[in-house]
N, C-alpha and C positions, 0 to 999 in steps of 0.2 A: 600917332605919327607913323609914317610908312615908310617900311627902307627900301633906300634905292637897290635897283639891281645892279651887281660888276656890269660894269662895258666890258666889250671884247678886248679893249686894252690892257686894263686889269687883270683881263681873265690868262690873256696871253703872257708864257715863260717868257724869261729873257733870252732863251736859245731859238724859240720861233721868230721871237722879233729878228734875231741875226739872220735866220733862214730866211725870214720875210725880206729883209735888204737884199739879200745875196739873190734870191728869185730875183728878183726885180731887175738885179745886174745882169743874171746868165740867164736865158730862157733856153737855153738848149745846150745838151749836154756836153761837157769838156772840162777843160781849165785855162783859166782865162786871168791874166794880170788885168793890174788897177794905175788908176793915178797914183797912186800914194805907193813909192817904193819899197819892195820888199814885200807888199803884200797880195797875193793871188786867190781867186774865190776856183771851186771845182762844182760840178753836177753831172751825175749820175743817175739816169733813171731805172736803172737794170742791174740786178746783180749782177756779178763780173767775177770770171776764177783770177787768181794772181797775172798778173803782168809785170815784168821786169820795166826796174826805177833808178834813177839814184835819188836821195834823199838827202839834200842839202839840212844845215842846222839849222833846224826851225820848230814852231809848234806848228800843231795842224789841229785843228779845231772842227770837229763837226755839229754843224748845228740842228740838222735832220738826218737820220738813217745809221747804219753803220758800215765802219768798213775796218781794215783787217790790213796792219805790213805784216811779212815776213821777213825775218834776216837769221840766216844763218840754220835754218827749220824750224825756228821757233816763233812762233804765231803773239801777235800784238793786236787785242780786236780795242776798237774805241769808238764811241758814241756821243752824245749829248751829255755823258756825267764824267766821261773821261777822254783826257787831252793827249797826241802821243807828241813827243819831243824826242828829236833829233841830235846831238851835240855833236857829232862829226858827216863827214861826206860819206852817207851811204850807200854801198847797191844792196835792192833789198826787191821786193818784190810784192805790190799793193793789191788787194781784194776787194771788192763791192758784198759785203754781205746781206743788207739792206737798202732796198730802193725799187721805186716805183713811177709811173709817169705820174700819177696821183701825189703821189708823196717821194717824189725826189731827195736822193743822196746829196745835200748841198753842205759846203760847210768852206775854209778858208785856210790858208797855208800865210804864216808870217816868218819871214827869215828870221833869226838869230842874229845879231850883232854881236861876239863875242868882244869886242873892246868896250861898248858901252858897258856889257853886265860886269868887268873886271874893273871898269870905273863905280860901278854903282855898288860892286863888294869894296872897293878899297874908301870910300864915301861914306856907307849906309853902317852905321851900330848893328850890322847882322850877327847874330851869333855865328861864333864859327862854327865849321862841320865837323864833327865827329867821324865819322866814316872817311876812314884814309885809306878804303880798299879800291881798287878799282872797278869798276862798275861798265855794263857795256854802251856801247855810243846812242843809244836807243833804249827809252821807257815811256811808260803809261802814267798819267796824275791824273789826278781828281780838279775838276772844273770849281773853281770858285765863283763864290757870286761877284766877287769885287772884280775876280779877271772878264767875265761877262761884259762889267758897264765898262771895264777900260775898253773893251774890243767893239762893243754897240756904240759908244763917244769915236773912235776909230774909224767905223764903217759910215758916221754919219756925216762927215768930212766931203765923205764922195759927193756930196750934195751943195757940198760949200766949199768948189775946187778952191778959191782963190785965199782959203785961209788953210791947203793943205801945205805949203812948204814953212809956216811958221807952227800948227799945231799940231802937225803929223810927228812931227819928234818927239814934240814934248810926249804924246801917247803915248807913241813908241817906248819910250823911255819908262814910262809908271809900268808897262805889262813886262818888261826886263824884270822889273824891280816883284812886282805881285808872283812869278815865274821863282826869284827869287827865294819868296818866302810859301811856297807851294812846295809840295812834297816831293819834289824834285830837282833840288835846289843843290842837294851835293854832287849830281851827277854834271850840273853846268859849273860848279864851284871844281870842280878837277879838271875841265876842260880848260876853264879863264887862268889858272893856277899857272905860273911857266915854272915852278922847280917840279910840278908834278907828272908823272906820267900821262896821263890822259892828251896834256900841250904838245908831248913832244911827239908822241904818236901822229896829231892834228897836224905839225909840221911836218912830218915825213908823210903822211897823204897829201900834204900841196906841193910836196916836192912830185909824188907822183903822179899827179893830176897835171902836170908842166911838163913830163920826161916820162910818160907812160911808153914810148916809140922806144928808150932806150932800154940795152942791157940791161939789167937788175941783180946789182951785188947786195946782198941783204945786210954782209958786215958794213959795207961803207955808207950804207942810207943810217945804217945802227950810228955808225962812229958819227954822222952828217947832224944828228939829234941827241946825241951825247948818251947812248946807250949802248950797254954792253947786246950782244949779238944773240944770246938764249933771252933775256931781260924782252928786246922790242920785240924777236919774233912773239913772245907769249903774249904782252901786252896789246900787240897789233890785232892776233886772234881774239881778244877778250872783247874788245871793243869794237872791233867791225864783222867778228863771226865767220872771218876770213883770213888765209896768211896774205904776206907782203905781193908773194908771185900770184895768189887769186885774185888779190885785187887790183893787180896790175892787167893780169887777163883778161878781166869785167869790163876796164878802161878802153883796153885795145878793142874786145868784141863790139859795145857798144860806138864806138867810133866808127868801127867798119860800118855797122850798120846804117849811121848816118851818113856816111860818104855814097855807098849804097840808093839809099832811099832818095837823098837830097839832092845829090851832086852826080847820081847816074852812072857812079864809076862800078866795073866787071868787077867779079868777087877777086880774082887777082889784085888787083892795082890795089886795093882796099885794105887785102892781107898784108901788100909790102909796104903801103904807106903805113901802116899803122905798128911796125915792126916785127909781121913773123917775116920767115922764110921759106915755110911751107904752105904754098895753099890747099894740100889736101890734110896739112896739120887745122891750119883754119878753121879749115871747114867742118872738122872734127869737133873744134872746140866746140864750133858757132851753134851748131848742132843740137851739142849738149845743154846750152847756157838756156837757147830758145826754143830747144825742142823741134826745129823742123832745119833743113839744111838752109843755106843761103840765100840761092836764086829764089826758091818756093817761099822764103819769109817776106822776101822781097815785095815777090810780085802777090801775095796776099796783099801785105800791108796796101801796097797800091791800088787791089781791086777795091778795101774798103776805105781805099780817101775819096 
């Protein structure tokens, strides 16, 4: 009796299959949303140095290639065996360090739903966490194989719109839970937590992501989330690798720059809508964040759309 040989099926990771749907999706390189809410696929065929991001709470999954955030100068590289996760709204700064037109950088960004996972800790017999330190709003895990098939059952949806608004949740909801119990499970259990630090931090960045144009007192955003005023400046820094006033900068820079690019308005109007008073302050900032002064980022950015 003679054995059969693996099919290319068999033979194929569960990370290629992913990569194999998502080619299918993007044939050319960007980032590109889905039917199904909340989740985005990317491709890259070219290494890339960092380019300035914010990075919403999410996982990001590569299923070919690798790529690399920065926050805060410290380097996060992740690949096919490791997942990076986000728990709060970050600016950070993303790299291509793998990719090729042969073998494209492809891979998938899924938001975070923090009221599901504080549903599915206050539901699930999870062990509690241990680690009552706080940790920063950004880490690396390790790819399981069970999170794999939740996110391949996920992608396979795309093929069967008309059963995405009743089983896209249900998905959604088992990779919260697999996320859960993955190695990095206490950094989003501090985040869902409201007596803990990490929550209240999360609220005083939505307070600023609403009110970045305004003044910035640090004790009343403190007193606004019910922390003493040395307490959140530390806190704030641990977990976005930035103070209150940097990442309120970050908010007003990159805004300018979209009023800029999008909307055609002079670097002035840009600066005062977005709350400086100085446009050669601005420009100073703008400068520093992007490395090239304003007008010249501009009209780059323009020559390569």
């Amino acid at each position: 009796m003679t054995n059969t040989p693996n099919t290319d099926s068999e033979q194929t990771s569960p990370q290629e299959k992913l990569a194999q749907i998502i080619g299918a999706q993007v044939s050319k390189p960007g980032d590109y949303g889905t039917a199904i809410t909340g989740l985005g696929f990317f491709r890259r065929e070219h290494p890339a140095p960092p380019t300035v991001c914010m990075v919403e709470p999410s996982i990001i999954l590569v299923a070919r290639g690798e790529k690399q955030l920065w926050v805060g100068g410290e380097g996060y590289p992740y690949d096919r065996s490791r997942f990076l996760i986000t728990s709060l709204d970050l600016p950070a700064n993303s790299e291509v360090l793998a990719a090729s037109p042969e073998q494209p950088c492809v891979g998938l960004t899924l938001k975070l739903d923090l009221r599901m996972l504080a549903e599915l800790i206050a539901q699930s017999d999870l062990p509690p966490t241990r680690d009552r330190s706080v940790a920063k709003g950004v880490g690396i895990g390790s790819v399981t194989p069970a999170m794999l098939a939740s996110f391949e059952r996920l992608l396979a949806l795309l093929d069967e719109p008309e059963s995405i608004p009743v089983l896209a949740p249900l998905i959604q909801r088992e990779i919260h839970y697999r996320l859960l119990q993955s190695d990095q499970a206490s950094r989003l259990r501090q985040i869902t937590s409201v007596d803990g630090q990490g929550y209240r931090i999360a609220k005083a960045i939505d307070w600023l992501k609403l009110n970045y144009t305004s003044a910035l007192r640090i004790d009343e955003l403190a007193a606004r989330v019910q922390m003493s005023t040395p307490t959140f400046h530390h806190h704030f820094r641990q977990l976005t690798a930035m103070s209150p006033l940097q990442y309120q900068k970050w908010l007003r820079l990159n805004e300018a720059r979209r009023l800029m690019l999008n909307e055609h308005q002079d670097v002035s109007s840009a600066a005062f809508k977005v709350g400086y008073e100085s446009p050669s302050q601005f420009s100073r900032e703008y400068s520093r964040l992007f490395g090239v002064a304003p007008k010249r980022d501009i009209a780059a950015l323009r020559g390569h759309g």
